[in-house]
ROSE-4610 file (N, C-alpha, C; in Angstrom, 1 decimal, always signed):
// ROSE-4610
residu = [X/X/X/X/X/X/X/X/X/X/X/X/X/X/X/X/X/X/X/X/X/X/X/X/X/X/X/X/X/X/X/X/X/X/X/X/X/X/X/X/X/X/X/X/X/X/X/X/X/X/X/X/X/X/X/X/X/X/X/X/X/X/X/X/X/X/X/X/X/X/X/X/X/X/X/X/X/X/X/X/X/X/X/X/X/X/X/X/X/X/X/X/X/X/X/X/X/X/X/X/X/X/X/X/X/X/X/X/X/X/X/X/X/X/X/X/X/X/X/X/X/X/X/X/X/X/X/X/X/X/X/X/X/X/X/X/X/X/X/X/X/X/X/X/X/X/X/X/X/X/X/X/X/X/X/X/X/X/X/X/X/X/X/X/X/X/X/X/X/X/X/X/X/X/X/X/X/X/X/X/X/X/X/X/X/X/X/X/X/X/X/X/X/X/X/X/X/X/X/X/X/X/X/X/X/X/X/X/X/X/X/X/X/X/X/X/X/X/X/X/X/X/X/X/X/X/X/X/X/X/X/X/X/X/X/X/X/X/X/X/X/X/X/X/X/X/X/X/X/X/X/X/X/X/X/X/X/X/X/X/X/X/X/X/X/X/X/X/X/X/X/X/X/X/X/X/X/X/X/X/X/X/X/X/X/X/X/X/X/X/X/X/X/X/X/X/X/X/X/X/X/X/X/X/X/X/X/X/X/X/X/X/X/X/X/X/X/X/X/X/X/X/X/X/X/X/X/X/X/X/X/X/X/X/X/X/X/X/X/X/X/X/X/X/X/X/X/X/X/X/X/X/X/X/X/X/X/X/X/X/X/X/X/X/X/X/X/X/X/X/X/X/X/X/X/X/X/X]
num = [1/1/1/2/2/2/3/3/3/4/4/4/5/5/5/6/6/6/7/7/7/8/8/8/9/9/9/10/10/10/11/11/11/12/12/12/13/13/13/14/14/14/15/15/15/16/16/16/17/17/17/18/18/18/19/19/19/20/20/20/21/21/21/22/22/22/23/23/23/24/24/24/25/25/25/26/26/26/27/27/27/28/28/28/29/29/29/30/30/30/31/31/31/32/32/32/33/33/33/34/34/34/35/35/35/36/36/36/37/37/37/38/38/38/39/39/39/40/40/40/41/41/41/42/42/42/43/43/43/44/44/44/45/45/45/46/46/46/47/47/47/48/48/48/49/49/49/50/50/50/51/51/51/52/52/52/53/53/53/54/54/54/55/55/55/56/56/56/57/57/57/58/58/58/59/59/59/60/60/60/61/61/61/62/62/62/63/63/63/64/64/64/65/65/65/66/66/66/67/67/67/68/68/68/69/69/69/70/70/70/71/71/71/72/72/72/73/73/73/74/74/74/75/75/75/76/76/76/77/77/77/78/78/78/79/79/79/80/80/80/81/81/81/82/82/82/83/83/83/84/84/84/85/85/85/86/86/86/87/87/87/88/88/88/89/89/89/90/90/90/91/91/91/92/92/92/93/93/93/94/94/94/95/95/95/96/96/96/97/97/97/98/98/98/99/99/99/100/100/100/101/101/101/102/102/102/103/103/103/104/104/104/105/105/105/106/106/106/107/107/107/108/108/108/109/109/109/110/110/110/111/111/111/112/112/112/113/113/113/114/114/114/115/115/115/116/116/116/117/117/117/118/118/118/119/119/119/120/120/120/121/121/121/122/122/122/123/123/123/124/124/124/125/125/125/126/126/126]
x = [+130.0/+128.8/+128.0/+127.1/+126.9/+125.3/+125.3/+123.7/+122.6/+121.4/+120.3/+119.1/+117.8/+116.7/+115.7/+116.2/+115.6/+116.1/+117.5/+118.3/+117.7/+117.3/+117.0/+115.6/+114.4/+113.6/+113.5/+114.6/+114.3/+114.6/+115.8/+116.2/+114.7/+114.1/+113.1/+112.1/+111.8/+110.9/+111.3/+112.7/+113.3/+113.1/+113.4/+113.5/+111.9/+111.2/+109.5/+108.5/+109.8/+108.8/+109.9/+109.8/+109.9/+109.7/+108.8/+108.1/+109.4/+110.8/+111.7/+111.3/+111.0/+110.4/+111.3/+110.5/+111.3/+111.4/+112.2/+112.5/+111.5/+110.8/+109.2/+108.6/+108.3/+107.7/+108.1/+109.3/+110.1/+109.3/+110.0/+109.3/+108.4/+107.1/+105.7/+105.5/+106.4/+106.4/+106.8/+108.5/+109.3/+108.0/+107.7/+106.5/+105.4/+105.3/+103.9/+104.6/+106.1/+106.6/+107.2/+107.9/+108.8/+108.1/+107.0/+106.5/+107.3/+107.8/+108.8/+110.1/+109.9/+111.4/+111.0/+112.2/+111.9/+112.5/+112.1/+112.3/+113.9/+114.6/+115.9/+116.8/+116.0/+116.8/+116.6/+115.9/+115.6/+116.3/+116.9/+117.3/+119.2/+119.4/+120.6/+121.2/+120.0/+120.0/+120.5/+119.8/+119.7/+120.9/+121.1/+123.0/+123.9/+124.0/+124.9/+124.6/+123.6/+123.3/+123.9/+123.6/+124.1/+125.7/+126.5/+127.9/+128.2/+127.7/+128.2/+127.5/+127.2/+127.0/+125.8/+124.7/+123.7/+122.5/+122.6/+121.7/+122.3/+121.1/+121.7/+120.7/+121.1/+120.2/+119.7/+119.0/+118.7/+117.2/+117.8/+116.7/+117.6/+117.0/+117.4/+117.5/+117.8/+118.2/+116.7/+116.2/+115.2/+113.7/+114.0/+113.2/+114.1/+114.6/+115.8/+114.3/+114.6/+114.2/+115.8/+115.0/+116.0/+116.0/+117.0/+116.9/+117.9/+117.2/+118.3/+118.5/+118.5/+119.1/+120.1/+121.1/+122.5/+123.1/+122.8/+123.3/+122.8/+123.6/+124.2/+122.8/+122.0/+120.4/+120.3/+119.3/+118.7/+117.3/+117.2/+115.9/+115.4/+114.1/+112.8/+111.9/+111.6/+111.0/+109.8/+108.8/+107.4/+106.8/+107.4/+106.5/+105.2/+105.0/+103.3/+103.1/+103.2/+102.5/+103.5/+104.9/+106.2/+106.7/+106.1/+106.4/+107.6/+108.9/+110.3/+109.9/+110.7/+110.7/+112.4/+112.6/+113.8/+113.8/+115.0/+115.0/+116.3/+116.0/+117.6/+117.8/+118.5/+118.7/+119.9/+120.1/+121.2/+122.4/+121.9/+122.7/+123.8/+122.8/+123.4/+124.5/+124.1/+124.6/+125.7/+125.9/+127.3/+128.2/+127.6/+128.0/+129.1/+128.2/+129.0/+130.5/+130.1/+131.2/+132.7/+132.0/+133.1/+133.7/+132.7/+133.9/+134.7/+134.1/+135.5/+136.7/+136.7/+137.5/+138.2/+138.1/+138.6/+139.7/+138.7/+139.5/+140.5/+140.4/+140.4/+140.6/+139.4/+138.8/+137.5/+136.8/+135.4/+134.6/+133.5/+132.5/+131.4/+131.6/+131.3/+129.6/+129.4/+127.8/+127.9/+126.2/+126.2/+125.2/+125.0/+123.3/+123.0/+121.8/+121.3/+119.7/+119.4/+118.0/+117.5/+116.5/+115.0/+113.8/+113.5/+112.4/+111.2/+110.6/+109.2/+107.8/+107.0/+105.6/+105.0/+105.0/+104.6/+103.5/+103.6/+102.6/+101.1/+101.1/+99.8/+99.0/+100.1/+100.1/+99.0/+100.2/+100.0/+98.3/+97.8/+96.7/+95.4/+96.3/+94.9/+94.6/+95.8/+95.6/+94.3/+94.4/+93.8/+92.3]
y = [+137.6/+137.8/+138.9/+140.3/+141.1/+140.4/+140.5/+140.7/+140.9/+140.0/+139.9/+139.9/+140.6/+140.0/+139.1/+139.2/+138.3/+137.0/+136.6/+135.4/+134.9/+135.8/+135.4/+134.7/+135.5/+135.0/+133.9/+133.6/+132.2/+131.3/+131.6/+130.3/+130.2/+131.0/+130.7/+129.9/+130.4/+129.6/+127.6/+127.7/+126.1/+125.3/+126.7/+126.0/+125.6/+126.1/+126.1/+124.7/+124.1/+123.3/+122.1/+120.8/+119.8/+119.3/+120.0/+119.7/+119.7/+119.9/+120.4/+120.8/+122.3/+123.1/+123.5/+124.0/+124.2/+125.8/+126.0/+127.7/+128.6/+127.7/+128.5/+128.9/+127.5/+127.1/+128.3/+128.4/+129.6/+130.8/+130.8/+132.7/+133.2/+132.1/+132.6/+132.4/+132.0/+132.0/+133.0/+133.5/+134.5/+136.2/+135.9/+136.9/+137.9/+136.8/+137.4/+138.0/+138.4/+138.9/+140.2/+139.7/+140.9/+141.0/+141.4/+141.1/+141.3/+142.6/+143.0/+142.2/+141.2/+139.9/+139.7/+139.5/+138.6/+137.1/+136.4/+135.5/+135.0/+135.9/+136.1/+135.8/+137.4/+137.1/+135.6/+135.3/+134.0/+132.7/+132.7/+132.0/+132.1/+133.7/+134.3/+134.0/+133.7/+133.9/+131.8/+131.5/+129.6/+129.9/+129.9/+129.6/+130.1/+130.8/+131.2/+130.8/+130.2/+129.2/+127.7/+127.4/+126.1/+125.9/+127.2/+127.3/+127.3/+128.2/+128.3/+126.7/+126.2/+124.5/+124.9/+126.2/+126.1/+125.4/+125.3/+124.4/+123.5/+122.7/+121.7/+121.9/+121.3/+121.2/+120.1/+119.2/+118.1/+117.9/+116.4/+116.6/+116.4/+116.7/+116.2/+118.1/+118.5/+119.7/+120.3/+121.0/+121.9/+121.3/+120.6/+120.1/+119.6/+121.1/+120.9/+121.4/+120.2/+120.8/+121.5/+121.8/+122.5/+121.9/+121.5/+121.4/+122.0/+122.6/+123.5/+122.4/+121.1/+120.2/+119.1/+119.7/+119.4/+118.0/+117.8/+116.3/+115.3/+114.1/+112.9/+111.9/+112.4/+111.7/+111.5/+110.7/+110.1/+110.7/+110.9/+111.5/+110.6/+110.6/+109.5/+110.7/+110.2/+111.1/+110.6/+110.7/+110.2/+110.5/+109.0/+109.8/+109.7/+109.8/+109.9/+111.4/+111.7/+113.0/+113.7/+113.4/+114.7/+114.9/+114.5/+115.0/+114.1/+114.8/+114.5/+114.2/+113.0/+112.7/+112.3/+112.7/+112.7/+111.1/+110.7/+109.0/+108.9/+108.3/+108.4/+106.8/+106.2/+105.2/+104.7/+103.8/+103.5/+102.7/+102.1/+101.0/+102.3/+103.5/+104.2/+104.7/+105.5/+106.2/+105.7/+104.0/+103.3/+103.2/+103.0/+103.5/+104.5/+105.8/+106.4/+106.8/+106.0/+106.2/+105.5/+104.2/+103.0/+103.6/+104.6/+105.1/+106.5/+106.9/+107.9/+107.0/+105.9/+105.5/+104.9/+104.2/+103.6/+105.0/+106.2/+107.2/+107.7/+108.0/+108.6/+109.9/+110.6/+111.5/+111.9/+113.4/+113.5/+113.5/+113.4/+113.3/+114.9/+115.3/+117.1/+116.5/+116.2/+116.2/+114.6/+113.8/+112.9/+113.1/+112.4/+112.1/+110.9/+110.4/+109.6/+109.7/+109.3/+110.0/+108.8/+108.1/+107.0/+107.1/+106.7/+107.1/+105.8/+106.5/+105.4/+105.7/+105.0/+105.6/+105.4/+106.7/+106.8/+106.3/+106.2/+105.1/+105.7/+106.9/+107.6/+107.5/+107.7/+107.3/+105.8/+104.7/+103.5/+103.5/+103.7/+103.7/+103.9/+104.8/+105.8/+105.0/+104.1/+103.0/+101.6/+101.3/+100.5/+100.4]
z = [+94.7/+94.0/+94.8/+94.6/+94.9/+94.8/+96.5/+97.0/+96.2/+95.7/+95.2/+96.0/+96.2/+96.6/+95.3/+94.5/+93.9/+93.4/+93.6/+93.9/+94.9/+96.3/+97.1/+97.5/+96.5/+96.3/+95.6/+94.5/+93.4/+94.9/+95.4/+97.0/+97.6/+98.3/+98.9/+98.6/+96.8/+96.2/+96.4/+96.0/+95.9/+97.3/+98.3/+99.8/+100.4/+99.7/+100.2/+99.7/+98.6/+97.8/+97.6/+97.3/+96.8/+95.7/+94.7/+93.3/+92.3/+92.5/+91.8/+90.6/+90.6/+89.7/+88.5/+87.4/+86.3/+86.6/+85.4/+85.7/+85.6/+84.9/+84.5/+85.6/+86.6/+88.0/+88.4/+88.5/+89.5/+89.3/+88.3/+87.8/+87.8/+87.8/+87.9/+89.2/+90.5/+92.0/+92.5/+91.9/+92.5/+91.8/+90.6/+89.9/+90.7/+92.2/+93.1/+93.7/+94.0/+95.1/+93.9/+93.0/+92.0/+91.0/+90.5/+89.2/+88.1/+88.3/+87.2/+87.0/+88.1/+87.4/+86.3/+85.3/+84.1/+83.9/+82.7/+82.7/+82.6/+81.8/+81.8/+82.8/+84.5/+84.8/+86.1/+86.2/+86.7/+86.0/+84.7/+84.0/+84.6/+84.4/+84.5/+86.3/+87.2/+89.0/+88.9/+87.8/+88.1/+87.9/+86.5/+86.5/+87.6/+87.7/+88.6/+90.1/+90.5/+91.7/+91.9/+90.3/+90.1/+90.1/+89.5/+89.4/+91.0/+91.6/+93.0/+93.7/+93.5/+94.1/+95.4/+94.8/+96.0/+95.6/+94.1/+93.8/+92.9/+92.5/+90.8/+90.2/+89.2/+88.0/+87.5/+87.2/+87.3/+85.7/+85.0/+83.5/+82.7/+81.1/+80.0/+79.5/+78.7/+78.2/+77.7/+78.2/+77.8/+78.7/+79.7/+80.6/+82.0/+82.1/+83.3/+84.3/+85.9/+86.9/+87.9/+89.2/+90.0/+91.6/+92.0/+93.6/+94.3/+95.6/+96.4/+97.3/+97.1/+98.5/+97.0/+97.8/+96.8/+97.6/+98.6/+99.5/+98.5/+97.9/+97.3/+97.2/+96.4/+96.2/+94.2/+94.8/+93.0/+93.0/+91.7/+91.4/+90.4/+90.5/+90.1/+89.4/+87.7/+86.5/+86.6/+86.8/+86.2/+84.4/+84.1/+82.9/+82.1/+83.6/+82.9/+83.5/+84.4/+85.3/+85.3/+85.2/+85.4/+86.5/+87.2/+88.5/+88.7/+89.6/+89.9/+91.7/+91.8/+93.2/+93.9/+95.0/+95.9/+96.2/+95.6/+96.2/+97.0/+98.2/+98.9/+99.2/+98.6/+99.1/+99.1/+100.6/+101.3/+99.7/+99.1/+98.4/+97.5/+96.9/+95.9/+96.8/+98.1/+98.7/+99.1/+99.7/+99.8/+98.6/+97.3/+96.2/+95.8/+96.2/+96.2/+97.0/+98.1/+99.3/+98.9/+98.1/+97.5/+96.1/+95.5/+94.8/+95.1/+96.3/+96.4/+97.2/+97.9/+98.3/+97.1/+96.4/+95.2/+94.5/+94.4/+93.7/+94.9/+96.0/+97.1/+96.9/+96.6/+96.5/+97.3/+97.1/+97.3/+96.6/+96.7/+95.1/+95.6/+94.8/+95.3/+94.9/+93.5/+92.8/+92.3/+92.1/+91.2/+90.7/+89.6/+89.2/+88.6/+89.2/+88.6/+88.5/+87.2/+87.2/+86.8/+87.4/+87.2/+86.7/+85.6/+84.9/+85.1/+85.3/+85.5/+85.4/+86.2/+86.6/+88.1/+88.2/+90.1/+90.4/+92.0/+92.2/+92.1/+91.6/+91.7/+90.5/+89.2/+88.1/+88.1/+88.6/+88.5/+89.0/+90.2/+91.1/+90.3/+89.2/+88.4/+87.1/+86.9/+85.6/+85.7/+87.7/+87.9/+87.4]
């Protein structure tokens, strides 16, 4: 794949934040640096990040987020506020370990996605 500074800029954006942003997020981030990016090709830079395994993609179809940390984690939906959170926990993670032994294989990607209401959510109900 032939050298991008603006591939490079969507990575930066992913690597700078945790909010696992939509592609929109992106584009109006990578925007202050390239204005003349379009949405296209920021759309055109995901895909071919996701194929190459530097990021994933993560959501339901047309409310895909993005994360550049591809290591064997669960993600948590808020649905009240949206907001996606990094869950790493030991049980899933043995999980996963017991079934590549079973297959005896590697497990390259997984997903599991948790829908709920964050505790901030919750806090703000009280």
């Amino acid at each position: 794949m032939k050298h991008s500074h603006k591939r490079d800029a969507i990575c930066d954006v992913l690597s700078e934040t945790r909010d696992h942003p939509t592609a929109d997020m992106i584009y109006e981030r990578v925007r202050k640096k390239y204005p003349e990016i379009s949405l296209a090709t920021v759309y055109r830079n995901l895909a071919q990040l996701c194929t190459d395994g530097k990021i994933v993609k993560i959501g339901a179809a047309g409310k895909e987020r993005y994360d550049i940390d591809t290591s064997l984690h669960t993600h948590f939906f808020c649905k009240e506020c949206g907001d996606v959170y990094d869950v790493f926990c030991p049980l899933v993670l043995s999980g996963y370990r017991k079934a590549e032994n079973e297959v005896g294989g590697k497990i390259s990607s997984a997903s599991i996605l948790l829908h709920g209401i964050c505790r901030n959510c919750l806090a703000s109900k009280k």
